[in-house]
ROMARFI-333899 format. One record per residue (C-alpha): residue in three letters; x, y, z. Coordinates in pm, 1 decimal, padded with zeros to 6 digits. Example, Ala and Ser with C-alpha at 12.3 -4.5 7.8 and 13.67 -1.06 7.14 Angstrom:
# ROMARFI-333899
+------+----------+----------+----------+
| type |        x |        y |        z |
+------+----------+----------+----------+
|  ALA |  01230.0 | -00450.0 |  00780.0 |
|  SER |  01367.0 | -00106.0 |  00714.0 |
+------+----------+----------+----------+
# end
This chain:
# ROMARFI-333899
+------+----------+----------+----------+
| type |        x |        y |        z |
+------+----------+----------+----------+
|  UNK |  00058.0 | -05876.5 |  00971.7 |
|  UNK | -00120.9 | -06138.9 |  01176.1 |
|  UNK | -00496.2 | -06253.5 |  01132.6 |
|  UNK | -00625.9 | -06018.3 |  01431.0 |
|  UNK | -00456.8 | -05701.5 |  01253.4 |
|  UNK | -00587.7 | -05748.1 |  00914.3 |
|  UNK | -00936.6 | -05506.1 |  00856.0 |
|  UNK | -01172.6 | -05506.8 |  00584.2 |
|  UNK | -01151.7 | -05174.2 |  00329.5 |
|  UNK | -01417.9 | -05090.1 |  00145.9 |
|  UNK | -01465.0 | -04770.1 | -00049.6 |
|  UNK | -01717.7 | -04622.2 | -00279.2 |
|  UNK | -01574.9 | -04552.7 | -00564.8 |
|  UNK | -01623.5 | -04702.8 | -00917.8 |
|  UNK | -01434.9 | -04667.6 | -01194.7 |
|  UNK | -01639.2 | -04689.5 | -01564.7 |
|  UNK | -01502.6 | -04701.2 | -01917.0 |
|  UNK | -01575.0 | -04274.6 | -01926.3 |
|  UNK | -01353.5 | -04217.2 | -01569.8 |
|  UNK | -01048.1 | -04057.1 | -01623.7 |
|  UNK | -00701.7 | -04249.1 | -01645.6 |
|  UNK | -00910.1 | -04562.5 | -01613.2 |
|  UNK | -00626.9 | -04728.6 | -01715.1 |
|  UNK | -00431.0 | -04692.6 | -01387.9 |
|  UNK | -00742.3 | -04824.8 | -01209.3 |
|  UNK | -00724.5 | -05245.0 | -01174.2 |
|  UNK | -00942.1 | -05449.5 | -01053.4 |
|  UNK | -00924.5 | -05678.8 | -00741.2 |
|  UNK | -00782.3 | -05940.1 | -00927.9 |
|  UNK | -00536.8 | -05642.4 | -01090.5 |
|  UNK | -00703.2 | -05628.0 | -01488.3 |
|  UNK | -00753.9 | -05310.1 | -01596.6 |
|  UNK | -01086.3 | -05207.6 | -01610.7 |
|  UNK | -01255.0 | -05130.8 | -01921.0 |
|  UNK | -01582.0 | -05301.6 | -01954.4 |
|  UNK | -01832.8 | -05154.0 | -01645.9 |
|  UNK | -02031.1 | -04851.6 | -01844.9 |
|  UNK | -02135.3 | -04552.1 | -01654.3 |
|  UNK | -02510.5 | -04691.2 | -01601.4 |
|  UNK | -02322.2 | -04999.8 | -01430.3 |
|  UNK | -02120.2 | -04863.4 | -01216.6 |
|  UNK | -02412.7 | -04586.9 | -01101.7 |
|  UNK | -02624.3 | -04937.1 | -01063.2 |
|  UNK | -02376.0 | -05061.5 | -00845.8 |
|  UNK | -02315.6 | -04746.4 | -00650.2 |
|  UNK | -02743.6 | -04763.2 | -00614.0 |
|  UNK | -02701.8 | -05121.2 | -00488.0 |
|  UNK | -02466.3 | -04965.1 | -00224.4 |
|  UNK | -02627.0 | -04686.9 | -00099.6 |
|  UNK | -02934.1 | -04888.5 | -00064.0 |
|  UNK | -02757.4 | -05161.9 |  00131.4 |
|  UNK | -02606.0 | -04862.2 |  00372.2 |
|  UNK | -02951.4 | -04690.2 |  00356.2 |
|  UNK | -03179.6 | -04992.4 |  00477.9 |
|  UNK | -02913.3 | -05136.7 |  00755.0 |
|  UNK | -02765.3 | -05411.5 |  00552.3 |
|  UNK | -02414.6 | -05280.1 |  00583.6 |
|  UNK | -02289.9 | -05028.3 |  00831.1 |
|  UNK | -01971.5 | -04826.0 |  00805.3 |
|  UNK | -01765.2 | -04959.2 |  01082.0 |
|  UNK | -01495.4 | -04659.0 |  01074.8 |
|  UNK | -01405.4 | -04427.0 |  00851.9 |
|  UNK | -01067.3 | -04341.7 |  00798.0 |
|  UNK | -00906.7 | -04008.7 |  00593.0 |
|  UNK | -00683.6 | -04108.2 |  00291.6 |
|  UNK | -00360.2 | -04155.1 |  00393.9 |
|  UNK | -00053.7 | -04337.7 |  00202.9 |
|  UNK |  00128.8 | -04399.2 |  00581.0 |
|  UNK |  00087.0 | -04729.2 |  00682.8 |
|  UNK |  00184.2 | -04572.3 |  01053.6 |
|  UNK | -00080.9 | -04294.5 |  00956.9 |
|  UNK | -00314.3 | -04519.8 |  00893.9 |
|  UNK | -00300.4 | -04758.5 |  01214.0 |
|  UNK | -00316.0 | -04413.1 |  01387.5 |
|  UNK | -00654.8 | -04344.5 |  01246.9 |
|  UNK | -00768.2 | -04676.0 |  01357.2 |
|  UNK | -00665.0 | -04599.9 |  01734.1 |
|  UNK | -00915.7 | -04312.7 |  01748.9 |
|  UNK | -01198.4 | -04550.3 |  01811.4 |
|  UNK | -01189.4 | -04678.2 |  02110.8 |
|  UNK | -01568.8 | -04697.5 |  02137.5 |
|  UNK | -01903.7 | -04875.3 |  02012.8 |
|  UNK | -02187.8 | -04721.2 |  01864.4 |
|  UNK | -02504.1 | -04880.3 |  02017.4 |
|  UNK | -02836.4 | -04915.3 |  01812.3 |
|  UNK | -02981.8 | -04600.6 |  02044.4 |
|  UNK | -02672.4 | -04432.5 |  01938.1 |
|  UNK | -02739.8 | -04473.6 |  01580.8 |
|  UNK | -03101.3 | -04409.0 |  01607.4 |
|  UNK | -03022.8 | -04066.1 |  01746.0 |
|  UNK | -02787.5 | -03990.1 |  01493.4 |
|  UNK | -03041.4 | -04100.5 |  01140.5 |
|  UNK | -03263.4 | -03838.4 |  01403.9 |
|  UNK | -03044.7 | -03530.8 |  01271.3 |
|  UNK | -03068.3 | -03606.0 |  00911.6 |
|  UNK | -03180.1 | -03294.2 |  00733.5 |
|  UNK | -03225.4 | -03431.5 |  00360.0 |
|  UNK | -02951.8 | -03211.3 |  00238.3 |
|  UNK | -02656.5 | -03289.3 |  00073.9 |
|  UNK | -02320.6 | -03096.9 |  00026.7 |
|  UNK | -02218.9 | -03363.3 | -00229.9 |
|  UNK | -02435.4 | -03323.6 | -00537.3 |
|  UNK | -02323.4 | -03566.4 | -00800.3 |
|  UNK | -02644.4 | -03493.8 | -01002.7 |
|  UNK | -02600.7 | -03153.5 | -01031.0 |
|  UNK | -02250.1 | -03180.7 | -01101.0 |
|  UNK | -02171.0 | -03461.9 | -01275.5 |
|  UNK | -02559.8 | -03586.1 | -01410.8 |
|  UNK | -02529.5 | -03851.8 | -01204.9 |
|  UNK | -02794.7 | -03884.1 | -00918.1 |
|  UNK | -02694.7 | -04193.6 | -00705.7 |
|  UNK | -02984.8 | -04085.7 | -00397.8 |
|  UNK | -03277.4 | -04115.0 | -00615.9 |
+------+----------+----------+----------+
# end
């Protein structure tokens, strides 16, 4: 794969000493992970949303899982187009402050305080 093909993946997902099968997850540099406790990795996850929330780090595109490599480049194709600053302005307009995703009422966990 050359230089101009290569993207950036980023996901937000941590895994913590309490996840399940943590000990198929590795980290980057492919140690198992074992040490991050639950209030860590829900720090981090704060740090994230934060960073997302104030402009610091946009979400460039977001792809579906796939385990296709061809599936994947697909997904990529699909956006052909830029989103300008009005365009994202308009969009944060239709924010109604509610959330299908509820990690603090299901899981005690409440990562948008």
């Amino acid at each position: 794969m050359s230089s101009s093909q290569k993207v950036r993946a980023s996901h937000i997902l941590i895994k913590h000493e309490g996840s399940r099968r943590k000990s198929s997850w590795k980290d980057p540099e492919g140690r198992g992970i074992s040490s991050t406790t639950r209030d860590q990795a829900v720090a981090q996850l704060k740090t994230i949303r934060d960073d997302i929330l104030s402009g610091k780090s946009r979400f460039e595109v977001i792809i579906p899982k796939s385990s296709k490599v061809e599936r994947l480049e697909e997904n990529f194709l699909v956006f052909d187009f830029e989103l300008t600053e009005e365009d994202m302005d308009l969009i944060k307009t239709i924010d109604r402050n509610y959330r299908t995703n509820q990690p603090a009422k299901f899981w005690g966990v409440d990562v948008y305080a």
